[in-house]
C-alpha positions in Angstrom: 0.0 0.0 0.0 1.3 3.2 -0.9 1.7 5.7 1.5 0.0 9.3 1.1 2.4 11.8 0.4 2.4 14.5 3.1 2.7 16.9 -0.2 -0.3 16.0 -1.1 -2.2 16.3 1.6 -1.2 20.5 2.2 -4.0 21.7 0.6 -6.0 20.5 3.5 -4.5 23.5 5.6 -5.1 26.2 3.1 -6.6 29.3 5.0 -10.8 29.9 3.9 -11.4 32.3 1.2 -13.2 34.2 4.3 -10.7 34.0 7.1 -12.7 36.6 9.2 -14.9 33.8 10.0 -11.8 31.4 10.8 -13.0 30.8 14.3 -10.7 29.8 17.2 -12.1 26.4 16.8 -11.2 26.0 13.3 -7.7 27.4 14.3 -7.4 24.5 16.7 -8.6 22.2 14.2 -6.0 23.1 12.0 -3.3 22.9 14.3 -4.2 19.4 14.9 -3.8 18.3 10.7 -0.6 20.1 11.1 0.6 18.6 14.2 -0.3 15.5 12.7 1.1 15.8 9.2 4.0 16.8 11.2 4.3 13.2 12.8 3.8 11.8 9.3 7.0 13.2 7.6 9.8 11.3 6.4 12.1 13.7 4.9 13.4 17.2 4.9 11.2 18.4 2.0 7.8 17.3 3.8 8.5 18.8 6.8 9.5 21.9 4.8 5.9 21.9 3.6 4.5 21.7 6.9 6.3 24.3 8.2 5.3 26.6 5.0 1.6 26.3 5.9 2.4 26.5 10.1 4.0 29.7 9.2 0.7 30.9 6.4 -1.9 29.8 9.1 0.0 31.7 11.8 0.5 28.4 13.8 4.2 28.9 14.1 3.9 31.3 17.5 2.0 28.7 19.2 4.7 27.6 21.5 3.5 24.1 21.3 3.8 24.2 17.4 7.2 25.8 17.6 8.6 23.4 20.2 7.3 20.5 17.8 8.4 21.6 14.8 12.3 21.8 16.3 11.8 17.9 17.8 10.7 16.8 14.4 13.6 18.4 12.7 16.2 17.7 15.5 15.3 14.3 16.2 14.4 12.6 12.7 16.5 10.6 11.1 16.0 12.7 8.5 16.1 15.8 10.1 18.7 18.4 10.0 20.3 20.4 13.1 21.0 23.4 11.6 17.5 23.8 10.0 15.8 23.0 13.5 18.7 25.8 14.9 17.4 28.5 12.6 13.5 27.5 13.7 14.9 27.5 17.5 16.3 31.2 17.1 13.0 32.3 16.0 11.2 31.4 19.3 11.3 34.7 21.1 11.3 32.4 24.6 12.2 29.1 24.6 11.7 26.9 27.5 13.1 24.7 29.1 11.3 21.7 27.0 12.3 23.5 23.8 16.5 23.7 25.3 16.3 20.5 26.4 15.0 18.8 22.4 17.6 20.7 21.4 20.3 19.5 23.8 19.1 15.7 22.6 19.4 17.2 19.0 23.3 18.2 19.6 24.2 15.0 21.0 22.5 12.9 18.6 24.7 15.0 15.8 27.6 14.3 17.5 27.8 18.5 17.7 29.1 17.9 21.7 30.5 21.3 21.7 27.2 22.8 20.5 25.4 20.5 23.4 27.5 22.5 26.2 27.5 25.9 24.4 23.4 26.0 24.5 23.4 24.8 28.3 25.3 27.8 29.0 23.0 30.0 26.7 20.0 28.0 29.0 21.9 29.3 32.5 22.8 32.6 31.4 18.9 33.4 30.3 17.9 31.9 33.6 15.9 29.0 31.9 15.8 26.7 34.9 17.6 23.1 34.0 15.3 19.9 35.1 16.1 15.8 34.8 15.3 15.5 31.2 18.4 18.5 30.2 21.6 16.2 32.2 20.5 12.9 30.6 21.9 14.2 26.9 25.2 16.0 28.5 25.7 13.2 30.4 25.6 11.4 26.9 28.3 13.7 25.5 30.3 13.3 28.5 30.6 9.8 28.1 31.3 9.6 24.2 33.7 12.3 24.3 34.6 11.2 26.9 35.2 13.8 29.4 35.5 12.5 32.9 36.1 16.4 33.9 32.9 17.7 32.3 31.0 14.9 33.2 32.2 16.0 37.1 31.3 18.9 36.9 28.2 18.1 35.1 27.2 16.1 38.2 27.9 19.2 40.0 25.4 21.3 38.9 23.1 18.2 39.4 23.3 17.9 42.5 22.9 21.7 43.6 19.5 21.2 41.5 18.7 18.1 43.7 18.1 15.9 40.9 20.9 13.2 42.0 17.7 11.3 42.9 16.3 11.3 39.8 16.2 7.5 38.1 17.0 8.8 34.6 19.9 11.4 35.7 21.2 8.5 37.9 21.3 6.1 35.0 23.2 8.5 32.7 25.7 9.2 35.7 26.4 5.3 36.0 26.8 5.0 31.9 28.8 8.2 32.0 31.3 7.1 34.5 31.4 3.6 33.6 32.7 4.8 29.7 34.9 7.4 31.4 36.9 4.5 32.9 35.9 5.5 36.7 33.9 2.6 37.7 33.8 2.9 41.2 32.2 6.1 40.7 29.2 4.3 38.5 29.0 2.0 41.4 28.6 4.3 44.0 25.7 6.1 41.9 24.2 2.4 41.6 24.8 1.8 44.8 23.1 5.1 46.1 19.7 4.3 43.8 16.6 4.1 46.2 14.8 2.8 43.0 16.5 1.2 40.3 15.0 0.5 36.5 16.1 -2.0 33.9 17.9 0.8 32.5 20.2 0.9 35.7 21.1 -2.4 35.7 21.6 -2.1 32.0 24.0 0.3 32.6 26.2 -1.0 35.8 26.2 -4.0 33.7 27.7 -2.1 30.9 30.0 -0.1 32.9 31.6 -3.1 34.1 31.7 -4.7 30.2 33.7 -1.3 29.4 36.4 -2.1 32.0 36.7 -6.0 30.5 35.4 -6.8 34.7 33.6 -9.9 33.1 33.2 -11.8 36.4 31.8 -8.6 38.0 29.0 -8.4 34.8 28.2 -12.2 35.6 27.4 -11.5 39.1 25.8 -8.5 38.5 23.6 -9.8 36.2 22.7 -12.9 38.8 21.8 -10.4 41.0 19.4 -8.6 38.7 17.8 -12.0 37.9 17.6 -12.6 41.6 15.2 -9.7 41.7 12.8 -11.8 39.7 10.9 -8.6 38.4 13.5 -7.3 35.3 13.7 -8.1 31.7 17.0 -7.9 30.6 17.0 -5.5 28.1 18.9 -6.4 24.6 21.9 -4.3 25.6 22.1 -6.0 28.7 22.2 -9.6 27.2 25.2 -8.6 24.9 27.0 -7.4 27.7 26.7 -11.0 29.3 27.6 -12.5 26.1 30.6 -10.4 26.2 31.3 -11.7 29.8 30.9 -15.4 28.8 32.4 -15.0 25.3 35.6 -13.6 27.5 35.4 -16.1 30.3 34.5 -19.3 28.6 30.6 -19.9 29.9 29.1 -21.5 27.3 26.1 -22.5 29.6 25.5 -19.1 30.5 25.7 -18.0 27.4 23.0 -20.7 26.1 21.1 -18.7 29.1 21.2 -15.1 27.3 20.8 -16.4 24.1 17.5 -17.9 25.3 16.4 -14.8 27.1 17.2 -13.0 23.8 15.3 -15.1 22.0 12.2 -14.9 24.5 12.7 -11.1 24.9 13.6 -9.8 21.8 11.5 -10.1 18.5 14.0 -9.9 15.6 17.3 -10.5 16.1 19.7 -8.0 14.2 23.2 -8.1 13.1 25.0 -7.0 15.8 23.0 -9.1 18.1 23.4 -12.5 16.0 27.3 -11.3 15.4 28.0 -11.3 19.1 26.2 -14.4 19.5 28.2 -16.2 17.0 31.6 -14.6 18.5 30.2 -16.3 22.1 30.0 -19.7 21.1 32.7 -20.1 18.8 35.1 -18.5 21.9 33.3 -20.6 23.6 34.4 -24.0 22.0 31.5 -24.4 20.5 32.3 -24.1 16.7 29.6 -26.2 15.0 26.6 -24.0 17.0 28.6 -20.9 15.6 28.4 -22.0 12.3 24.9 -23.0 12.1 23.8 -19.2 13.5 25.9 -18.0 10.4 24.8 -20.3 7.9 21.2 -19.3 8.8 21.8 -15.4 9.1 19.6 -13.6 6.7 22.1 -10.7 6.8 25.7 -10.8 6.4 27.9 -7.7 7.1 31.8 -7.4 7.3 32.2 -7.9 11.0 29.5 -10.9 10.0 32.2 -12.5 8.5 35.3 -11.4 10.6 34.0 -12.8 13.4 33.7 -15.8 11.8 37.1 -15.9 9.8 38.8 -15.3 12.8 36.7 -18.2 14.6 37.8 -20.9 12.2 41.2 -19.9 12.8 41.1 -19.8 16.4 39.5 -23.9 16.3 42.3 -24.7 13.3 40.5 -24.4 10.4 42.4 -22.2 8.3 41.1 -24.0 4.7 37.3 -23.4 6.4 38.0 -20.0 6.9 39.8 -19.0 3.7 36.8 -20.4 2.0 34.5 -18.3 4.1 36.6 -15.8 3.2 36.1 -16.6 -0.4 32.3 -16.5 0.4 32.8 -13.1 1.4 34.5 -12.0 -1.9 31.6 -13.6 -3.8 28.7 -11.5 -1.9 30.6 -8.2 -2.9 31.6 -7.5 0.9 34.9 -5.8 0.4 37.2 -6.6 2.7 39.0 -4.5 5.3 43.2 -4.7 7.3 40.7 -6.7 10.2 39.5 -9.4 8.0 43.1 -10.0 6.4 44.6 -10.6 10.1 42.0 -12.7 10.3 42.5 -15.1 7.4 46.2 -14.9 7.9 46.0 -15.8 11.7 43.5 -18.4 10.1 46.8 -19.8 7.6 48.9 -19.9 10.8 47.2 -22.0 12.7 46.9 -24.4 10.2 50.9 -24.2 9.1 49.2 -23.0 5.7 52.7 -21.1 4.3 52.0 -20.6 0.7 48.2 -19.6 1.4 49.4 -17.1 3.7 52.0 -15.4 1.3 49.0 -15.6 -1.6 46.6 -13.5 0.8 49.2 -11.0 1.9 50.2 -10.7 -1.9 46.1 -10.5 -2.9 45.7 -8.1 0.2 48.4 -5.7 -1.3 47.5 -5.6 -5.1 44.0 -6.5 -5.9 42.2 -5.0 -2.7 44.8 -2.3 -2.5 45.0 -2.1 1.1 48.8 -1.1 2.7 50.1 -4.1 4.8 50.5 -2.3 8.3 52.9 -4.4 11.1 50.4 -6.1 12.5 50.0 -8.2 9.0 53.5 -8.5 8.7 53.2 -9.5 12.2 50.5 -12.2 11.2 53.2 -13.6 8.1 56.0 -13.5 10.9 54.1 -15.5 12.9 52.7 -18.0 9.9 56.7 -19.0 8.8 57.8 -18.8 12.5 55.0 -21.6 13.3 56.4 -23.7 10.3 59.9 -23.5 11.2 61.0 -21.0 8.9 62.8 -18.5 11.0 65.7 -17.5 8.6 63.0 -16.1 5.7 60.8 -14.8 8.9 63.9 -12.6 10.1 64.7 -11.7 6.4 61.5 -10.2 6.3 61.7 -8.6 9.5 64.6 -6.8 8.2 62.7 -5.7 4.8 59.9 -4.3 6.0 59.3 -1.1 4.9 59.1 0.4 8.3 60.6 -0.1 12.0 59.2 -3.3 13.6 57.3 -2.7 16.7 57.4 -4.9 19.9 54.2 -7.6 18.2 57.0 -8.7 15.5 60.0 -9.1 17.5 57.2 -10.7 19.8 56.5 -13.5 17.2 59.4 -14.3 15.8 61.1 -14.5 19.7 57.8 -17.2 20.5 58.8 -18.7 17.4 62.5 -18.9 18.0 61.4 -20.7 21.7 59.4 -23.2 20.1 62.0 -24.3 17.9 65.0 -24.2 20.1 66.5 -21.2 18.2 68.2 -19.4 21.0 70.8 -17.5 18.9 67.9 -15.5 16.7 66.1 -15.4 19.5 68.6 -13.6 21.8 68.5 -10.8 18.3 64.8 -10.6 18.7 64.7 -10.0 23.0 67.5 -7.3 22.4 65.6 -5.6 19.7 61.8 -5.9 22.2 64.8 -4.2 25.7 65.8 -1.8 22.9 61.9 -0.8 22.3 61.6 -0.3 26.2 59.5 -3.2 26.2 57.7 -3.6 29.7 56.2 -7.2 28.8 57.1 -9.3 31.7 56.9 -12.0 29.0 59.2 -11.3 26.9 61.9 -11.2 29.6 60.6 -14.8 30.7 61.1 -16.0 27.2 64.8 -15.2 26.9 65.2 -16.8 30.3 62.7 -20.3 29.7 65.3 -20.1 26.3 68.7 -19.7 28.4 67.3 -22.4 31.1 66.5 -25.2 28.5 70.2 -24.3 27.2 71.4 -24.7 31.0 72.8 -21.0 30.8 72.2 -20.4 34.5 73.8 -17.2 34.9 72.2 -15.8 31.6 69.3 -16.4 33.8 70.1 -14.8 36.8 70.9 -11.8 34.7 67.2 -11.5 32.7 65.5 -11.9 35.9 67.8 -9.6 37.9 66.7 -7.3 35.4 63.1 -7.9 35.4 63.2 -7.1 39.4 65.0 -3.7 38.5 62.4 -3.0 36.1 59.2 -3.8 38.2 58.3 -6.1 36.2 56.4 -9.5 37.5 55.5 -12.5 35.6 51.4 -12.8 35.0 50.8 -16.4 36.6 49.0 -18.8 34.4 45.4 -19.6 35.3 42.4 -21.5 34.3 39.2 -20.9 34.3 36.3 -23.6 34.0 32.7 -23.6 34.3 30.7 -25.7 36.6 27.3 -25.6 37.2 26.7 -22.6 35.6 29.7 -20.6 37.7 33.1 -20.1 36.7 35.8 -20.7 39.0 39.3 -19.8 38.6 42.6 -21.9 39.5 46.3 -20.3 39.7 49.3 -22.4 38.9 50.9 -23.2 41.9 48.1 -21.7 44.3 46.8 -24.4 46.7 44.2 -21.6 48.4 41.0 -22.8 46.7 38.2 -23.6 49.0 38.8 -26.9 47.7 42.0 -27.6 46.9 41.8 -31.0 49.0 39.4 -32.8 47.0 41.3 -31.8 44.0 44.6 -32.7 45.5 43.2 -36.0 46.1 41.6 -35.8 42.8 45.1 -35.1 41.0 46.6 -38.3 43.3 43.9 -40.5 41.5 44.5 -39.0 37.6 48.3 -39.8 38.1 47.6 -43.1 39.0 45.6 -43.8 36.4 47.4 -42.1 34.1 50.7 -44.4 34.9 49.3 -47.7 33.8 48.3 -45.7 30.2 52.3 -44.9 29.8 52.4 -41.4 30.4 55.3 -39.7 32.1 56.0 -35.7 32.9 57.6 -34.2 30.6 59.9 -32.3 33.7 61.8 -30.2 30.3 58.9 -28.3 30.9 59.8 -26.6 34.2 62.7 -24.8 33.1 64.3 -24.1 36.8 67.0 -25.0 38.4 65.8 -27.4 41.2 65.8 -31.4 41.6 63.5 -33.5 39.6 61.1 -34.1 42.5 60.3 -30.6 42.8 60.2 -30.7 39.2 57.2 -33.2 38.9 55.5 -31.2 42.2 55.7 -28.2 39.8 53.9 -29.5 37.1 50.7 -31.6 38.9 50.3 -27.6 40.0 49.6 -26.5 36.7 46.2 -24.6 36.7 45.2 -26.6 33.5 45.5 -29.9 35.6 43.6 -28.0 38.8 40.9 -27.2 36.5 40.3 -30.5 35.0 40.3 -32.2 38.7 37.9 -29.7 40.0 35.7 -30.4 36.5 36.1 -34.1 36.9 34.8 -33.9 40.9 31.8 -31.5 40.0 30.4 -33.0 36.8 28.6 -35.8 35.9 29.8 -38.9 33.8 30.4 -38.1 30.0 29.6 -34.8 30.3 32.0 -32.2 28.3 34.9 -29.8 30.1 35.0 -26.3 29.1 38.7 -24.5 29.7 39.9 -21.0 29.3 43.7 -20.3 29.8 45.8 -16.8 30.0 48.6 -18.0 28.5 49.8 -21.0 25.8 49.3 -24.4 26.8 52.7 -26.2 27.7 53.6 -29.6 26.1 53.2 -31.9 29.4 49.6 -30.2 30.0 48.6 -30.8 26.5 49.9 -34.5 26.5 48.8 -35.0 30.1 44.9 -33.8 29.0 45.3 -36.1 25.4 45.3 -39.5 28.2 42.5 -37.9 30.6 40.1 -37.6 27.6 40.5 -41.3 27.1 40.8 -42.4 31.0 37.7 -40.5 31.8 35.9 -40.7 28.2 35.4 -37.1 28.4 35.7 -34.3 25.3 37.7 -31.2 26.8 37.9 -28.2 25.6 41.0 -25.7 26.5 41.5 -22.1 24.7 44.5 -20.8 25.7 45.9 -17.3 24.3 45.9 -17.9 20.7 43.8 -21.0 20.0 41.8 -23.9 21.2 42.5 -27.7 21.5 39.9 -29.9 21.4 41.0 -33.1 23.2 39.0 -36.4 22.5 39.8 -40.4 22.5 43.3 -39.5 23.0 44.0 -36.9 20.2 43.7 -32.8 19.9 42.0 -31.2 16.9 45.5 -29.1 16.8 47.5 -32.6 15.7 50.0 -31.0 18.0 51.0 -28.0 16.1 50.1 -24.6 17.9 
């Protein structure tokens, strides 16, 4: 059905031949057609025409009329701020309403300095601010952002005793959250004698915005505790951010459920993050069937997905995603190429890697930045091929930052090369790198070579610098809660049953041949201590704890902070058959899917 042009419709709101007898009921009756062509608009030109005949019936002075005519053109997504500026100056005194559309106008424009220039226009005319005008400078304050305006901002709020306002509150919490000053949006929250959705939204969000993942779990269980919210859409992506980050596949399953009981029409972004959840999550095949069956594709559509693939191993998968991509006419951007040439790394896939970055160059004209040379370093470092990795380290046409020397010195570790190697950890001290990893490298490197002073010397230096080495941990879900284990830590509330617990895999684990690989703990102690050290890995923690808490069969869900270690990933290989269990372990730059014995990675990562 085709919809009445507004145009058309003008002559309705023609003036009579007679306008003496116009009476004021007529008048009102014609401001009503207007106000309701007004409503009807969908572009510029329409609303021009309404505003014509406003201006011929003499409507415009009508405050009401005025003050509707500036939210229609300041609001619309059609509308235009400078237009609804030039109707604004002609009110001869706006009120507060009237500042306040046009405050929400500014910010929607991304004119911020406009936004603050008009509140202090609404001061100095002594137009008296109320809790719709901070909401929208809050707004600005936050996507600036500007932690100092924002302050002061509050400031004036609270002299107008409007801190207990819901809304204002609400726009405090998003504003400090986003300004980095969380414990500021949680004392707001915390201060709230009434709290919305809309708050809990935004604590929720606040803590997403400061990567506090474990924070936006809990918060969220306590909203749900309430009994009386539905999670609102921006909500749920917040928690599938938190359990994309931390692993929880189960409580991911629980927001995409609510999503799909609250929310009518899933769109891109929604579906996007929900593919990104699972697949981080270890669960690749429900990824792929959500992007199979999206009706809408967009770039990040397919980034997220590329990058997916090469995170489970699949770099042929990806590349023909990729492929897929080309084929829809999506042009691709520098984020989708680190993508498909992470994808080529994890799957040793030399020659595909060299064709892309070659392709990337020449017939998508995009200029290889370090981070994709970083990505080639990385794909010829994996396969061994550290002497045409550091010849193109040297040829690059620009100074290599700290993420190249970074790969080719991981590379250099994993195949024993300590002499290129010792080149790349000078060039990362030279760049005033203050990665506590980098210095462990080197040293792991000089320990396997039995260099003990050249040991001393790297973590002498490290002390000097301040730096301290990030402890590896594990987290696993159980339950529907995530717990976390630290290498080494015996402090868990539990620690006894999984002691015991450890004491039983090793047992087992004897009469199926395996052995510790002790290489792995490259200190300086007796072979004992060596073995002590490596039941205390968090990976082996985490799977004891899992094993105790979880029922027969069921699958175990890892995240690690740092690379899995060769006795962890041989030790987990024999538990998957002992226990006939399918574990799952992402560590920093891929996962391992362990089952019957063997890992998806065919033990290259």
């Amino acid at each position: 059905m085709i919809r009445t042009s507004v145009l058309n419709q003008t002559h309705l709101l023609l003036p009579a031949k007679d306008s003496s007898k116009s009476t004021e009921s007529n008048l009102r009756l014609k401001e009503q057609e207007c106000l309701s062509l007004l409503k009807r608009c969908r572009s510029l030109k329409e609303f021009n025409q309404v505003h014509v005949q406003m201006l011929k019936l003499g409507l415009f002075w009508e405050s009401f009329c005025a003050s509707n005519l500036v939210a229609s053109c300041a609001l619309s997504d059609w509308g235009s701020m400078d237009y609804a500026c030039s109707i604004f100056r002609q009110i001869e005194e706006p009120g507060s309403f009237v500042f306040n559309t046009m405050l929400r106008g500014y910010v929607k424009d991304a004119s911020f300095e406009e936004a603050f220039l008009l509140y202090d226009e609404m001061i100095e005319r002594g137009i008296e601010p109320d809790n719709f005008t901070y909401p929208p400078l809050l707004k600005a304050c936050a996507r600036l952002p500007a932690l100092k305006e924002g302050m002061q901002t509050h400031g004036h709020v609270f002299k107008l005793g409007l801190e207990v306002d819901v809304f204002v509150q609400n726009s405090l919490i998003s504003m400090y959250g986003k300004c980095g000053k969380i414990e500021l949006a949680c004392t707001v929250f915390k201060q709230m004698d009434q709290r919305s959705v809309a708050s809990w939204s935004a604590i929720i969000g606040a803590h997403a915005s400061k990567g506090l993942w474990s924070e936006c779990l809990m918060l969220f269980g306590d909203m749900s505790s309430e009994g009386r919210w539905r999670a609102e859409e921006s909500t749920l992506v917040s928690m599938l951010s938190a359990c994309t980050h931390l692993g929880a596949l189960d409580l991911g399953r629980c927001a995409h459920g609510s999503l799909l009981r609250n929310i009518s029409g899933l769109n891109v972004i929604v579906q996007t993050s929900l593919i990104d959840m699972y697949v981080k999550c270890g669960c690749l095949e429900k990824g792929l069937r959500l992007f199979q069956n999206m009706g809408q594709k967009n770039q990040f559509s397919y980034t997220v997905m590329i990058s997916g693939l090469a995170m489970h191993g699949h770099g042929r998968e990806a590349l023909r995603v990729f492929s897929e991509m080309l084929e829809e006419g999506i042009a691709p951007d520098d984020v989708v190429y680190v993508g498909v040439l992470s994808a080529c790394s994890h799957a040793g896939l030399v020659k595909e890697a060299l064709q892309c970055f070659s392709r990337m160059k020449f017939e998508h004209g995009i200029v290889p930045a370090v981070h994709h040379y970083g990505c080639l370093v990385d794909v010829m470092g994996q396969a061994g091929m550290l002497d045409e990795a550091f010849e193109l380290v040297n040829s690059m046409p620009f100074a290599p930052n700290d993420v190249v020397w970074r790969s080719l010195l991981s590379a250099c570790k994993a195949h024993h090369n300590l002499e290129t190697g010792e080149i790349a950890a000078k060039k990362l001290f030279q760049l005033d790198s203050l990665n506590p990893s980098d210095y462990v490298i080197l040293s792991n490197m000089y320990a396997r070579a039995q260099r003990w002073e050249d040991v001393a010397r790297i973590r002498t230096e490290m002390v000097k610098k301040g730096l301290k080495q990030t402890p590896g941990c594990s987290l696993v879900e159980v339950k529907r809660k995530v717990y976390k284990f630290v290498s080494q830590d015996m402090s868990h509330p539990q620690c006894d049953g999984v002691q015991e617990m450890i004491h039983q895999m090793e047992w087992q684990l004897k009469f199926e041949g395996y052995s510790p690989d002790i290489s792995q703990v490259l200190l300086d102690v007796d072979e004992e201590e060596k073995r002590q050290r490596l039941k205390a890995h968090s990976q082996k923690l985490a799977i004891a704890f899992a094993l105790i808490h979880t029922s027969q069969g069921s699958p175990i869900r890892i995240a690690r902070n740092v690379r899995m270690c060769n006795d962890c990933h041989t030790y987990t290989k024999y538990i998957s058959v002992i226990y006939e269990r399918e574990i799952t372990v992402r560590d920093r730059s891929r996962f391992h899917h362990f089952k019957n014995g063997t890992c998806t990675c065919g033990d290259y990562w």
